[in-house]
N, C-alpha and C positions, 0 to 999 in steps of 0.2 A: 599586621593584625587586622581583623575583620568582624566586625560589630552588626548583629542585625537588631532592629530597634522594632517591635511589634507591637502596632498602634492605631486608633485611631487616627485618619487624616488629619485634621486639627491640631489634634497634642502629638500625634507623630510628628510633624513638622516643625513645631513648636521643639520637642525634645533633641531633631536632629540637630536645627538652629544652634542654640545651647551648647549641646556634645562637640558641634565641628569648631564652636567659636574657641573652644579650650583642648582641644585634643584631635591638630590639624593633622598630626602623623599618624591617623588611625585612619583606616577605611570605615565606612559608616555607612549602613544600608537601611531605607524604610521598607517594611513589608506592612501594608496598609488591611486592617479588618475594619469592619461594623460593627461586631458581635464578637465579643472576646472568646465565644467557643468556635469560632471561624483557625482560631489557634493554629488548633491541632494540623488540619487540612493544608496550612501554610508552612507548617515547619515538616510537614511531608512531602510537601507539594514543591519544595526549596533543596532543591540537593545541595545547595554550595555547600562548602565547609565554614563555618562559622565560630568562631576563636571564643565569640560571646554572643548570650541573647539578653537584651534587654525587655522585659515588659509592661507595656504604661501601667499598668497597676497588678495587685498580686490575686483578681478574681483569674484574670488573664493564665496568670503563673502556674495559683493551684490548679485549672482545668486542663492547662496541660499534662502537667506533671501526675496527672491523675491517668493519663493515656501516654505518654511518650516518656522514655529513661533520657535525662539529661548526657548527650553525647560533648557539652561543651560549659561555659561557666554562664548561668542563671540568673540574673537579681531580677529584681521587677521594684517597678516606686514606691515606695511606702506609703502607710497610710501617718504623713509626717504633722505635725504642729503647726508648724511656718504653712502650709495649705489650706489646714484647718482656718486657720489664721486669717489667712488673705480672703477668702471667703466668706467669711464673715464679717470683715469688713468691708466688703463690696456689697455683701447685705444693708450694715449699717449707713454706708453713703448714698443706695435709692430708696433710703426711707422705710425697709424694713423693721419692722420691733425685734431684734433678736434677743429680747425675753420670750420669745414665741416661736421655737425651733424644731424643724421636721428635719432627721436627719439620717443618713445610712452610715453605716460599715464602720464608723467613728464608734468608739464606747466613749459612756458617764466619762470616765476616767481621762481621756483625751481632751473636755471640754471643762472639765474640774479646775487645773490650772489656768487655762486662760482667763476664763467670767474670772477667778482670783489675783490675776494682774490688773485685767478692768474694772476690779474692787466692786465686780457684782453677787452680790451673796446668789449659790447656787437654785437656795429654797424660792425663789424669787423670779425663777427661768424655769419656764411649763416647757419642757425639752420630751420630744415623739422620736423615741432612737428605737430604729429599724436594727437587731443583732441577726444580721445572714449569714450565713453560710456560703461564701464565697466559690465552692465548688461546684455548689448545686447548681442545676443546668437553669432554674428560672428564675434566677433572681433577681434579674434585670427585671420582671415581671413584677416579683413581689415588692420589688422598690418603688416603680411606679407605682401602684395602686395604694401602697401607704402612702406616698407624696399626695396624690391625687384628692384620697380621700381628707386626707389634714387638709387642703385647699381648701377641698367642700365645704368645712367646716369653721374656717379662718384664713379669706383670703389675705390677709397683711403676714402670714405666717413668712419665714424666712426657710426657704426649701435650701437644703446644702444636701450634695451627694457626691460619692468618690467616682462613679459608674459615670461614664463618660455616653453609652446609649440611651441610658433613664436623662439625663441633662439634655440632649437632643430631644429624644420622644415628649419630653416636658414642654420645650419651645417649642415644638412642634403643635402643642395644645393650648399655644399664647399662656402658658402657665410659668412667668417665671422663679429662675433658682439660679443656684451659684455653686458653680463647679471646682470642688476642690483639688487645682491641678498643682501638681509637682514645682514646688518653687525651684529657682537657677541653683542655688546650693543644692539640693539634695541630686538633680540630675549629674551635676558636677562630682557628689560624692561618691552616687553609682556608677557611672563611669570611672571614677580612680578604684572604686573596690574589685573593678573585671580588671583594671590594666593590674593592683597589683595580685593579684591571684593567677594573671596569665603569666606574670614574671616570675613566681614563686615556682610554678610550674615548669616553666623553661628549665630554669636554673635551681634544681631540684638539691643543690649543695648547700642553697640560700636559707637559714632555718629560720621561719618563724618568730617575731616576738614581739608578746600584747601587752599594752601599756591601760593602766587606769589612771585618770585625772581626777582629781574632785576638790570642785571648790567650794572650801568651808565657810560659808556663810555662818554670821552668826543671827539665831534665831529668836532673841530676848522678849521681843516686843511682836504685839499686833497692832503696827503702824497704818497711818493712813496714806491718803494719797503721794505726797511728796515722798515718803519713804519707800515706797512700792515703785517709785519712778527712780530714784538714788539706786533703791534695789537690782534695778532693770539696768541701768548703765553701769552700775559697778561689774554685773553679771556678765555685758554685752565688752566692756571693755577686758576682760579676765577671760573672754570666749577667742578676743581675737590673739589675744596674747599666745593661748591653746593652739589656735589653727598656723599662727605663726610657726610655732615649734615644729608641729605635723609636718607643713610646708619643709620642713630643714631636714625632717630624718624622715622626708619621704613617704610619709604614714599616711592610712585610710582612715580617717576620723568618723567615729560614729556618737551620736549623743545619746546613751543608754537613760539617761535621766535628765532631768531638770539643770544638774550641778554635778552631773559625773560622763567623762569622756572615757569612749575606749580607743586604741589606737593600735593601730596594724602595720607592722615596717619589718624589714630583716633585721638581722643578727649585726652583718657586714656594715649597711648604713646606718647603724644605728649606734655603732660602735666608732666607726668613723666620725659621725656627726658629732658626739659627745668628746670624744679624744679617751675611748676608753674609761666612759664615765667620770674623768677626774672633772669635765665642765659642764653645766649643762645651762646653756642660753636662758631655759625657761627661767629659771629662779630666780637668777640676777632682774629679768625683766619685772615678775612678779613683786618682788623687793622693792624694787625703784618706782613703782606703779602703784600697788596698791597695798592696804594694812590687814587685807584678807590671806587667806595662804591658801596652799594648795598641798595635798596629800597623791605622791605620786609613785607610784610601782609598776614593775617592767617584769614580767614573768617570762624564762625559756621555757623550750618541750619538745621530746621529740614529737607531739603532737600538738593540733590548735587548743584542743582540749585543757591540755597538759598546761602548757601556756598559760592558757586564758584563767585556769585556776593558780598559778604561780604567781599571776600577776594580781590577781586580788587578792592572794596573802600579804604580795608585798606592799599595796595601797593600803591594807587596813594595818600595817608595822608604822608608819607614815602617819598615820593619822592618830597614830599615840604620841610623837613626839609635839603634837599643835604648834609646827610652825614649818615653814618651806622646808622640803626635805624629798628626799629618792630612795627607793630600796628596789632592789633588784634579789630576783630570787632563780638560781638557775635549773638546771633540769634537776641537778644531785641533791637536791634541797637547800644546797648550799645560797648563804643571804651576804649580800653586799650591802651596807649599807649601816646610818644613816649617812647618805651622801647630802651635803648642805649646800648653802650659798655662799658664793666664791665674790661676790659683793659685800662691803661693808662700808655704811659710811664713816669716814674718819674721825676722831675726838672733837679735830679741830672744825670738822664743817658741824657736828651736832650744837656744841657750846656757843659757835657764831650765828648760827639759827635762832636758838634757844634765847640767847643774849640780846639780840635786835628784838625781840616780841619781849621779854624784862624790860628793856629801856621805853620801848614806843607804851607801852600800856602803865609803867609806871609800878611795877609787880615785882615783888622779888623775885630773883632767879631759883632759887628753889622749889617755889610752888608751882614755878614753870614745867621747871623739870620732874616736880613728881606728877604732873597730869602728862609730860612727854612718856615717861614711864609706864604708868596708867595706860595708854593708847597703847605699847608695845606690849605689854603683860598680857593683855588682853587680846590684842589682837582685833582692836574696832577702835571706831575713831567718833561712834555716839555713845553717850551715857546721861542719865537723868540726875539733876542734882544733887537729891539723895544719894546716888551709888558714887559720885564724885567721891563730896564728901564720906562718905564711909571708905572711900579707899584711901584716902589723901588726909583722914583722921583731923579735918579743919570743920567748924559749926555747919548745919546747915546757911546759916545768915551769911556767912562769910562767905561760903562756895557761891551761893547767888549771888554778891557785892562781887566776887571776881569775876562770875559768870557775865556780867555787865557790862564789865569794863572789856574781857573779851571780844564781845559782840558787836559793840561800840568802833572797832579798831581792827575789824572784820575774819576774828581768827576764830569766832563760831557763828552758829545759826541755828534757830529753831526748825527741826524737819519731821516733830512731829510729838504726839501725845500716850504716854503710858497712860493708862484709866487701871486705878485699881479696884479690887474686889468689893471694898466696903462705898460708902457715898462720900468719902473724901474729895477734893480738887483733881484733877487730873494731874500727872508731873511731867513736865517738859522733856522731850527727849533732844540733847544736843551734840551738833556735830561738829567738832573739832576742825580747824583748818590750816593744822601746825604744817 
């Protein structure tokens, strides 16, 4: 198989790096531009035959694709998060203010969740976002001269751009910025998207089939810092759990959202991997890990289409039962499912759990277990005193005197503040560590 990678020198090299460290059995070719409408002239100019193109960004993509009929398989980098990301904090480490940001090709939208994990309110970031037209032949023109001009005007500004010639042309004017290039996962992810599409293609017997992930977060509270950092590892450790599974049935993982996967594998491996759906690794792992669940459906077709709609019937069937579970919907309409978890822990190890935290804190074992219960009904493993108590039908006085004792003997912790509507106290939000 034969990969051409169209790129600037820099992030070309950088991209090949990356692609050949992970996918040594593929051929891999740089064709080098300066000007992503240099494109065209190069994929004409190139007779090989080429199995796949890659190209460093999608300005690149659309202009070709504006001039030349794709004779082989397409992607180009996205304009991804993890980028955004790193960028901005290369800004933040030479002392840029990134309350103060000049930016290209990015939308509002793309910088909305992040300042919201760095608990920065958006109204509070004077954000200069350049929305172009990635086909148009000047755009590299008109990004500069927005950069440029925001310079003029605030040099501590934090310049970020996707354009790889505006980043140059920039240093080039001692003006600097920070170039949002393609982090090692997504190159990784684009290259497993051409291998498996070139597979699908070969073996044209192999059908199709797209899976949704989504992890149910629950959303109660507008927590502060500590909880937006729990938020973040609970999310980051339930992401690797995801990319595990992929890894097993072979799949091209993409992150459609914030808290929802899509995944791309065959019929055959996926069938295999599973044992005919009666197993499926994720759950059990989800289970044993974490008190969040996941809402998972697998759609056939004889189309991607087909599919990719089968498969969000079956993830929103899923997310009716609120707790781990599978449904599988095939091309006849016909629905599998709900397929559950084939883990359970035993009477004997919950009661010995249960019973050791009764004895050390001095509790009855019953109030034990209706907060063990509590955390399972639910499906979370924080709650503010008040909600305790109203669930567990004990004083509010009382559920704080246990909450105490708790704390003390290290089976909770304070991670964070409900603030209600009127001028009351704030209520403790706490997290369980059964």
């Amino acid at each position: 198989m034969k990969i051409a990678i169209l790129a600037p020198e820099s992030m070309g090299n950088y991209i090949l790096e990356t692609a050949q460290k992970y996918f040594s059995d593929i051929e891999i070719l740089l064709l080098v531009y300066n000007d992503y409408k240099e494109c065209v002239k190069l994929l004409q100019k190139n007779k090989k035959k080429y199995d796949g193109i890659v190209f460093a960004g999608i300005a690149a993509y659309s202009y070709s694709k504006k001039f030349l009929k794709p004779q082989s398989i397409w992607e180009y980098m996205p304009l991804h998060e993890g980028s955004l990301t790193n960028a901005i904090l290369q800004g933040l480490y030479n002392g840029y203010d990134i309350k103060h940001i000049s930016i290209d090709c990015y939308s509002i939208e793309h910088l909305k969740e992040l300042f919201r994990i760095l608990n920065i309110k958006l109204s509070s970031v004077e954000i200069l976002n350049l929305n172009i037209d990635t086909v148009c032949e000047n755009c590299n023109d008109l990004a500069l001269n927005f950069h440029i001009n925001n310079y003029k005007k605030n040099k501590n500004t934090c310049i970020i751009t996707a354009l790889n010639t505006v980043h140059k042309q920039l240093l080039d004017l001692n003006i600097n910025n920070f170039f949002a290039e393609p982090t090692e996962s997504v190159i990784k992810q684009i290259f497993q998207n051409i291998l498996l599409k070139y597979n699908l293609q070969i073996n044209k017997k192999s059908q199709i089939v797209i899976g949704y992930i989504q992890i149910n977060f629950p959303n109660e509270y507008s927590i502060i810092n500590l909880n937006e950092y729990y938020y973040m590892m609970e999310k980051n450790k339930l992401s690797e759990i995801i990319y595990l599974f992929a890894q097993n049935i072979k799949a091209a993982v993409t992150e459609v959202s914030f808290n929802t996967y899509q995944l791309v594998s065959t019929r055959n491996i996926l069938e295999v991997e599973t044992n005919n759906f009666r197993t499926f690794s994720i759950l059990d792992s989800v289970s044993k890990n974490s008190l969040h669940t996941l809402s998972i459906g697998f759609g056939y077709g004889k189309t991607a289409d087909e599919a990719k709609s089968n498969a969000n019937l079956a993830m929103m069937k899923s997310q009716k039962t609120a707790e781990n579970c599978v449904y599988v919907i095939y091309e006849n309409k016909e629905v599998l499912g709900p397929i559950k978890n084939t883990f359970l822990e035993t009477d004997n190890k919950i009661d010995s759990k249960l019973l050791s935290i009764s004895e050390k804190c001095n509790i009855s074992l019953n109030k034990i277990f209706n907060i063990y219960n509590a955390i399972n009904k639910y499906k979370k493993n924080t709650f503010t005193p008040k909600e305790l108590s109203n669930i567990c039908k004990i004083s509010i006085r009382s559920t704080n005197k246990l909450l105490t004792i708790l704390e003390n003997n290290g089976y909770t912790e304070i991670v964070g503040k409900k603030f209600s509507e009127g001028s009351g106290r704030p209520s403790r939000i706490i997290k369980f560590r059964f």
